[in-house]
ZANU-979071 format. One record per atom (N, C-alpha, C): residue in one letter; atom name; x, z, y. Coordinates in nm, 2 decimals. Atoms other than C-alpha are relative to their C-alpha. Example, Ala and Ser with C-alpha at 12.3 -4.5 7.8 and 13.67 -1.06 7.14 Angstrom:
2
a_N_0.09_0.00_-0.12
a_CA_1.23_0.78_-0.45
a_C_0.09_0.00_0.12
s_N_-0.09_0.00_-0.11
s_CA_1.37_0.71_-0.11
s_C_-0.08_0.08_0.11
***
This chain:
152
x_N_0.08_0.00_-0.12
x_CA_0.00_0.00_0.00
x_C_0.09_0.00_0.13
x_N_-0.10_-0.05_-0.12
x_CA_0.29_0.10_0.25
x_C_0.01_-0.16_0.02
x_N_-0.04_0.11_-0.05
x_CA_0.42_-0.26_0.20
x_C_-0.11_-0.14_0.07
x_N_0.09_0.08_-0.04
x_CA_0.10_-0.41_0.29
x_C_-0.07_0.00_0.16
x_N_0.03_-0.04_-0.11
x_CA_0.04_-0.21_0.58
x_C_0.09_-0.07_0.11
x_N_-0.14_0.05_-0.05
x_CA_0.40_-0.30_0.71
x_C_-0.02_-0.13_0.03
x_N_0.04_0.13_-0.04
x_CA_0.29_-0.65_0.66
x_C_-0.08_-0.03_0.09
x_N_0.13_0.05_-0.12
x_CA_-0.01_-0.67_0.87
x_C_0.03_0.06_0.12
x_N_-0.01_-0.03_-0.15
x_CA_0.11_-0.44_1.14
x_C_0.06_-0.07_0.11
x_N_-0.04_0.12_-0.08
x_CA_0.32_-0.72_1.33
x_C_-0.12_-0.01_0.09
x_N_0.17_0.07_-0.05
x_CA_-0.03_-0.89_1.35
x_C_-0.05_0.07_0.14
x_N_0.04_-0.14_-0.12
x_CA_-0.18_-0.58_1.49
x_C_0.03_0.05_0.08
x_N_-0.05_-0.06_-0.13
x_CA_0.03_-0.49_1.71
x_C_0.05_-0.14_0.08
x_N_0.01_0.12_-0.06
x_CA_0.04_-0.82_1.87
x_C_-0.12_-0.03_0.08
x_N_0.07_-0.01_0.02
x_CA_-0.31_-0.82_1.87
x_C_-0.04_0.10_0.14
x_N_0.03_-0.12_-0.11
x_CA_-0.32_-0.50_2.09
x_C_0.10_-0.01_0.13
x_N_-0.11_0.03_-0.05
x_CA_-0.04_-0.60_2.27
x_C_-0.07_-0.10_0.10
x_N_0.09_0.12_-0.09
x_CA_-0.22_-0.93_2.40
x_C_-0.15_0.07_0.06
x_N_0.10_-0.09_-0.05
x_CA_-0.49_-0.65_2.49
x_C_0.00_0.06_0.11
x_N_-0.08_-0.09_-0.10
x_CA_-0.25_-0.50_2.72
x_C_-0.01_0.15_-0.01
x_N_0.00_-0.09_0.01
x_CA_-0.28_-0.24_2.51
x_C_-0.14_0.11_-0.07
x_N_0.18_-0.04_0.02
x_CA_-0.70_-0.18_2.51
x_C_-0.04_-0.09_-0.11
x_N_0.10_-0.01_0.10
x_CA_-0.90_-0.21_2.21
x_C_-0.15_0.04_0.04
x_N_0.16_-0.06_-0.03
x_CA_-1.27_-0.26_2.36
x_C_-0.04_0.07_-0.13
x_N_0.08_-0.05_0.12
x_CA_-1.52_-0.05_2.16
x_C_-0.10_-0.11_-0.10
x_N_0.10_0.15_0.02
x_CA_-1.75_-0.28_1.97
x_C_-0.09_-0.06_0.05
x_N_0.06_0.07_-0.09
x_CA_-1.88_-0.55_2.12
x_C_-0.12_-0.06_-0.08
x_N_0.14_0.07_0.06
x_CA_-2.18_-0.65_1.89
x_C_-0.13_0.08_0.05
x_N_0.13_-0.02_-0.06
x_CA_-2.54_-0.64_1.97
x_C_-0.02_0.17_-0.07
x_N_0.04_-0.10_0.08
x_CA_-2.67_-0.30_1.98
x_C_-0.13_0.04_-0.04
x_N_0.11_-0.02_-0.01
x_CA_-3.00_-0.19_1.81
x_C_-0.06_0.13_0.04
x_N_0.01_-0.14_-0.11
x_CA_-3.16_0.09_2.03
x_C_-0.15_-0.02_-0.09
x_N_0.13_-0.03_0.08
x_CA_-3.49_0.22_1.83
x_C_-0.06_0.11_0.14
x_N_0.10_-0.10_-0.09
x_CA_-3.76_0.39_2.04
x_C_0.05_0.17_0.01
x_N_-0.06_-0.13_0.01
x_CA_-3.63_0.69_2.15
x_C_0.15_0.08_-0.02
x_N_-0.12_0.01_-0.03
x_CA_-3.29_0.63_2.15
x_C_0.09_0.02_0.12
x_N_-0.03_0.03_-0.14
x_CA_-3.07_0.66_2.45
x_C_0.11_-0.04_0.01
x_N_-0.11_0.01_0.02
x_CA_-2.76_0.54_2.56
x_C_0.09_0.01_0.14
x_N_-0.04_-0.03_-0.09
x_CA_-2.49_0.57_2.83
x_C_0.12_-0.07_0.02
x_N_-0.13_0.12_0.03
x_CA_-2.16_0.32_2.92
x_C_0.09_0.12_-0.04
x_N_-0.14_-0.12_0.04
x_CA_-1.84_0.48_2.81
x_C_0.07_-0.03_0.07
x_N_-0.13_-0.02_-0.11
x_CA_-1.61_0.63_3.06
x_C_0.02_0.08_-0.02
x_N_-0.06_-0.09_0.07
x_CA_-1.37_0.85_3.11
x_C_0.10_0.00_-0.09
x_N_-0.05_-0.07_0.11
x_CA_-1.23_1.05_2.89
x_C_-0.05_-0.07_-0.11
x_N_0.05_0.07_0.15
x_CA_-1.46_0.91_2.60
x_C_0.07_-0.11_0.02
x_N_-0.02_0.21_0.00
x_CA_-1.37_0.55_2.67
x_C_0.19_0.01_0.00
x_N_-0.09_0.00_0.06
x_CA_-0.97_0.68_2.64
x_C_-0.04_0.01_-0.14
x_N_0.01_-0.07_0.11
x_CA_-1.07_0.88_2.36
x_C_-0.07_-0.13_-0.13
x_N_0.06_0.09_0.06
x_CA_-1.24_0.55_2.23
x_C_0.09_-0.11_-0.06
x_N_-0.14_0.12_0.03
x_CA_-0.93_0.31_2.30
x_C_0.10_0.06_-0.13
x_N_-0.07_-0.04_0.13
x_CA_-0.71_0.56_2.08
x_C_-0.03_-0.01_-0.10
x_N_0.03_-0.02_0.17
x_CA_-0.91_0.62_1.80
x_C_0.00_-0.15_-0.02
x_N_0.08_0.09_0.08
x_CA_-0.98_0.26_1.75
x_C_0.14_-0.08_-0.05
x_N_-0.15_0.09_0.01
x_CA_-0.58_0.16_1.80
x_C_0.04_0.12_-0.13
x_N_-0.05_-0.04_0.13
x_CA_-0.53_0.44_1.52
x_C_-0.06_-0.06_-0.09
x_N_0.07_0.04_0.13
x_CA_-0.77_0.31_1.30
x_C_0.10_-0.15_-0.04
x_N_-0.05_0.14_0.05
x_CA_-0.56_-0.05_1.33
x_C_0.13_0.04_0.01
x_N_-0.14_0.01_0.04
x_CA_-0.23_0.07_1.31
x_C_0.05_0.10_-0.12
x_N_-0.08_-0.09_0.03
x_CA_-0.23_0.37_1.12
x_C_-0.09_-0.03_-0.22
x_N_0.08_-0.01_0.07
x_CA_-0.33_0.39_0.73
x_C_-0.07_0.07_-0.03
x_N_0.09_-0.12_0.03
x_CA_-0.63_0.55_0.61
x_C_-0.02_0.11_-0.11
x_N_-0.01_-0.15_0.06
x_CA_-0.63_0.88_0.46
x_C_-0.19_0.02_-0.06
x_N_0.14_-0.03_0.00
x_CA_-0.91_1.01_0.21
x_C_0.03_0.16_-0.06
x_N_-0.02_-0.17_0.04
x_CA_-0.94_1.39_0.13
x_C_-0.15_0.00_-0.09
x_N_0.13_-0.04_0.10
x_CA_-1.16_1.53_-0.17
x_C_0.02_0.12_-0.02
x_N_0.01_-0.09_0.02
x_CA_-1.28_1.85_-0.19
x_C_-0.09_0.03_-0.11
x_N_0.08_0.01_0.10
x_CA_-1.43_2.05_-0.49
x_C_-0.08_0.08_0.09
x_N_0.06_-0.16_-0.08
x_CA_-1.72_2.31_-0.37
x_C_-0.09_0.03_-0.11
x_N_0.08_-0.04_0.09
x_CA_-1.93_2.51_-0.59
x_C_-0.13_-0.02_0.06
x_N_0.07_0.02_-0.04
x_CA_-2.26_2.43_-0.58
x_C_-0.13_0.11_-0.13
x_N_0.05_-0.11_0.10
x_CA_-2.38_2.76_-0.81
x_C_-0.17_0.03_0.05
x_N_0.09_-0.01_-0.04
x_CA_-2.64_2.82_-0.58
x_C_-0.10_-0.06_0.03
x_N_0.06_0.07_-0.05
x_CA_-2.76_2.53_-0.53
x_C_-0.11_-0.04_-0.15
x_N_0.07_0.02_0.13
x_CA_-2.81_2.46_-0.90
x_C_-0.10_0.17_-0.01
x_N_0.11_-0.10_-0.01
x_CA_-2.98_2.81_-0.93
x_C_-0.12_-0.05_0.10
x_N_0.12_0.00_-0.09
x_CA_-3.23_2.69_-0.63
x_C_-0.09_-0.12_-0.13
x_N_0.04_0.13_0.09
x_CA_-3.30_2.34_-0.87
x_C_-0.07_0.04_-0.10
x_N_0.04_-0.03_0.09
x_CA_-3.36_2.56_-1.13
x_C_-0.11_0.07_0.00
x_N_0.12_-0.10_-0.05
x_CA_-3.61_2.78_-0.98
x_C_-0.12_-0.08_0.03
x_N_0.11_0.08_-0.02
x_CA_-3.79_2.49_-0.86
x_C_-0.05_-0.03_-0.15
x_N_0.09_0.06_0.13
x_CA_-3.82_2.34_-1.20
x_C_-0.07_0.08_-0.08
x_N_0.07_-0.07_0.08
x_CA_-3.97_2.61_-1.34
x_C_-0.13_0.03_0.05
x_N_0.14_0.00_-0.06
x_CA_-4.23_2.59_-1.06
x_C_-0.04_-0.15_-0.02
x_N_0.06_0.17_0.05
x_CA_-4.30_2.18_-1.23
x_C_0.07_-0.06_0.16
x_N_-0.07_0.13_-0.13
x_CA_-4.06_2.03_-0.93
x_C_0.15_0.00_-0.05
x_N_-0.18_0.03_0.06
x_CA_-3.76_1.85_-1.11
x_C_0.04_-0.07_0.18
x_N_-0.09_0.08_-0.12
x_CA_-3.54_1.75_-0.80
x_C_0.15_-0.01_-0.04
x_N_-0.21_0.01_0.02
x_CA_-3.14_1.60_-0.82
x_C_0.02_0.02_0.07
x_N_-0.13_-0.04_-0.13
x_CA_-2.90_1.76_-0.66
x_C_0.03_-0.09_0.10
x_N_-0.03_0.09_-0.11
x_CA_-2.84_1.46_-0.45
x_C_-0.14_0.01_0.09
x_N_0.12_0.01_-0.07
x_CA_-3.20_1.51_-0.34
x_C_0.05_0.16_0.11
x_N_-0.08_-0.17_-0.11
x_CA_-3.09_1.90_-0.20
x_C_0.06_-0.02_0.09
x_N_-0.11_0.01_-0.11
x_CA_-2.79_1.76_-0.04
x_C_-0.07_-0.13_0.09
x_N_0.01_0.06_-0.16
x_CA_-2.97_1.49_0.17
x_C_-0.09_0.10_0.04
x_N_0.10_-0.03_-0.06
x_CA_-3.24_1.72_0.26
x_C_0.10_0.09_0.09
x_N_-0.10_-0.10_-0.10
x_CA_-2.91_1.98_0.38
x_C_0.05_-0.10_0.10
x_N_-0.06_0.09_-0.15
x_CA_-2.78_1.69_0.56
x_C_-0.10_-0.06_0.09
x_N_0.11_0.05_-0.16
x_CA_-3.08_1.57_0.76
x_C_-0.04_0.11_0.06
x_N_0.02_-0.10_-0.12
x_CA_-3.15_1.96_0.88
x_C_0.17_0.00_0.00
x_N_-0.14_-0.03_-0.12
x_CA_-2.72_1.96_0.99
x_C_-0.05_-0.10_0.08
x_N_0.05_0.13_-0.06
x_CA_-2.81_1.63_1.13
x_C_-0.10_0.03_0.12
x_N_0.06_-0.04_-0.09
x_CA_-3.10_1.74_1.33
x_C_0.04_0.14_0.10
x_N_0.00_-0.10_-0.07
x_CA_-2.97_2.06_1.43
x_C_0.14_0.01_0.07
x_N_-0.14_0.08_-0.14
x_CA_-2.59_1.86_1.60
x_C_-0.05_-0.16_0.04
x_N_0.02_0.11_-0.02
x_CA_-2.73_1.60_1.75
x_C_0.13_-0.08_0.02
x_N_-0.12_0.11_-0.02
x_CA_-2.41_1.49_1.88
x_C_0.06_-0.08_-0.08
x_N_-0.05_0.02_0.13
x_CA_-2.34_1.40_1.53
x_C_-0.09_-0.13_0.02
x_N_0.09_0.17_-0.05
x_CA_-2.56_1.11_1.59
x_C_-0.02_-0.09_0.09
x_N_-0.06_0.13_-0.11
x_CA_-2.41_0.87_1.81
x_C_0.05_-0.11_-0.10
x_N_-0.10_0.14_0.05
x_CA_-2.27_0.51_1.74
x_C_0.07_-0.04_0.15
x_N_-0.07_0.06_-0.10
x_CA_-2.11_0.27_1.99
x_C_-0.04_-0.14_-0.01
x_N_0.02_0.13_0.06
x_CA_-2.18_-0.05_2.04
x_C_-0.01_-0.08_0.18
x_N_0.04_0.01_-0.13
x_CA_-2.18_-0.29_2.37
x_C_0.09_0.07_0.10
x_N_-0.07_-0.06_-0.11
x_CA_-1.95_-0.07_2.55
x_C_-0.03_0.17_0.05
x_N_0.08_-0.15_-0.01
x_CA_-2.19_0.22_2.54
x_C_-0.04_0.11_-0.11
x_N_-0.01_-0.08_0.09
x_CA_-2.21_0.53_2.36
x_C_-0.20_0.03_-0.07
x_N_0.15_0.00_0.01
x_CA_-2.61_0.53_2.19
x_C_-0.01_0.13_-0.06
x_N_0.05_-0.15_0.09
x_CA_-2.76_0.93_2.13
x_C_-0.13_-0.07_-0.13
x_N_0.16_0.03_0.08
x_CA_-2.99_0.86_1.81
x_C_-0.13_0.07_-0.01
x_N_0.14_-0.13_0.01
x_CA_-3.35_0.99_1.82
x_C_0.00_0.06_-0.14
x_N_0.03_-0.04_0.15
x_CA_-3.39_0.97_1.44
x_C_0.10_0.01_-0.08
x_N_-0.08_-0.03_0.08
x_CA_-3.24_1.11_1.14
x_C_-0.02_-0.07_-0.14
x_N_0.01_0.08_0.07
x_CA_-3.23_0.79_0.92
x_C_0.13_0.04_-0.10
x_N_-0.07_0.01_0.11
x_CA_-2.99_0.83_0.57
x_C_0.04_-0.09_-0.07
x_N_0.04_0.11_0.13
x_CA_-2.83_0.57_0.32
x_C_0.06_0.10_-0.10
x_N_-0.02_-0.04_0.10
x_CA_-2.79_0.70_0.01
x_C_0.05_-0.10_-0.12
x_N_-0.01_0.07_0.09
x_CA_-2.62_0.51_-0.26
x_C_0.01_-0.04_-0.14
x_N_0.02_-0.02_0.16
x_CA_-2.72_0.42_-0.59
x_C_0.04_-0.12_-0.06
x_N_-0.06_0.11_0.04
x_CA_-2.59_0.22_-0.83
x_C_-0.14_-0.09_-0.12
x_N_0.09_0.06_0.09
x_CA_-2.80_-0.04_-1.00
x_C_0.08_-0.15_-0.10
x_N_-0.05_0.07_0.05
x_CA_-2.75_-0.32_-1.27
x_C_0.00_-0.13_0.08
x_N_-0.02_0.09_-0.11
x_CA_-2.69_-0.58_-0.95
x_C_0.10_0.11_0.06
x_N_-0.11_-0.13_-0.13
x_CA_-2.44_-0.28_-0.78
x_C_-0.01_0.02_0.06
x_N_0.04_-0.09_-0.12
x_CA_-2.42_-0.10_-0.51
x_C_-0.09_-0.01_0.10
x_N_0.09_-0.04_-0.11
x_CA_-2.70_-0.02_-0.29
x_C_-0.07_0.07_0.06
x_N_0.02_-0.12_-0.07
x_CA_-2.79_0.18_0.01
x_C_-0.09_0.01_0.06
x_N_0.13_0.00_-0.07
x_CA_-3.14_0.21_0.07
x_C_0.05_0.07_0.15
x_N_-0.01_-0.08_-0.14
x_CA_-3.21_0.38_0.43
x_C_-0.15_0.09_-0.02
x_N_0.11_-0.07_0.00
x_CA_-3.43_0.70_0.42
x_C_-0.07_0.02_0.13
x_N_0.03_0.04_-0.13
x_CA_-3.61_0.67_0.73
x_C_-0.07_0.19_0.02
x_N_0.07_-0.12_-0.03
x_CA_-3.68_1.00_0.94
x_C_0.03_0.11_-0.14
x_N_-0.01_-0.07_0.17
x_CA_-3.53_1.22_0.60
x_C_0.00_0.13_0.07
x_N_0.02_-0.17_-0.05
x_CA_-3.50_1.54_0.86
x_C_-0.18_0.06_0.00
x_N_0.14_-0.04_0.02
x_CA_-3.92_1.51_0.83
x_C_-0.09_-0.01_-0.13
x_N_0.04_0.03_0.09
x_CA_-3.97_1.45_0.50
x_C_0.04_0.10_-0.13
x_N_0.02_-0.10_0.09
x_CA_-4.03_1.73_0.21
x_C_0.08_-0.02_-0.10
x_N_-0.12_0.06_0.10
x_CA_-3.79_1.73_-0.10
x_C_-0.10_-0.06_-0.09
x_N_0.09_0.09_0.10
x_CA_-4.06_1.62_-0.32
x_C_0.04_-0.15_0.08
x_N_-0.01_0.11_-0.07
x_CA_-4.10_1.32_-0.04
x_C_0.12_-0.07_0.02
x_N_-0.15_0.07_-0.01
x_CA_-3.72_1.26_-0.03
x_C_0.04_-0.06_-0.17
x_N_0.00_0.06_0.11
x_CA_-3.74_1.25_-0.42
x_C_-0.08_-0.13_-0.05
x_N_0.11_0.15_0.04
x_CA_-3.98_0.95_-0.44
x_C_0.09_-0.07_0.06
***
């Protein structure tokens, strides 16, 4: 991987170079959903935007894996099923992630256009594997929807 990176960086730093340096944010169309908001990027963010985007193209990417016990979680699963609600663990964990989700919103921004977009809604993909491969539905609104409701 090292020698691959080594290869392409020339490119890349040419690239940013003929930039004079600046890496706009993304320039594609952005979709704004009802209740969305958005604001240009300046500042600080709009450094903070040029860097991160010149690490992302010069530097390679790093993945970290963590184990965590999820003792309690399966104890909660198990409790349910004995009240007739089988739910998967992956159902638990989006339902934990659309209340973090709702309750940092800042965590729900993109970029696009030049401007930073706040999201109203707490949309999910989840991905499952099928015999065609990978795909990520979108749970729509999953911070208002019940685990049963998330399990369907």
């Amino acid at each position: 991987m090292r020698r691959d990176v080594s290869e392409q960086l020339p490119g890349l730093l040419s690239i940013l170079e003929g930039l004079g340096g600046f890496v706009p944010p993304a320039q594609v169309p952005v979709n704004m959903e009802e209740g969305d908001s958005s604001e240009a990027l300046t500042g600080i963010r709009k450094v903070t935007a040029q860097r991160m985007m010149t690490s992302q193209l010069t530097i390679p990417p790093t993945t970290l894996h963590r184990e965590v016990s999820v003792g309690q979680l399966s104890n909660l699963r198990s409790s349910l099923k004995t009240d007739g609600i089988s739910l998967s663990v992956n159902v638990l964990i989006l339902k934990a992630v659309a209340r973090a989700l709702r309750s940092c919103p800042w965590m729900m921004v993109s970029m696009g256009d030049g401007r930073v977009i706040q999201r109203s809604r707490v949309n999910l993909g989840m991905a499952v594997a099928t015999d065609r491969g990978l795909l990520v539905p979108v749970i729509h609104d999953a911070d208002e929807l019940s685990l049963v409701e998330l399990a369907a």
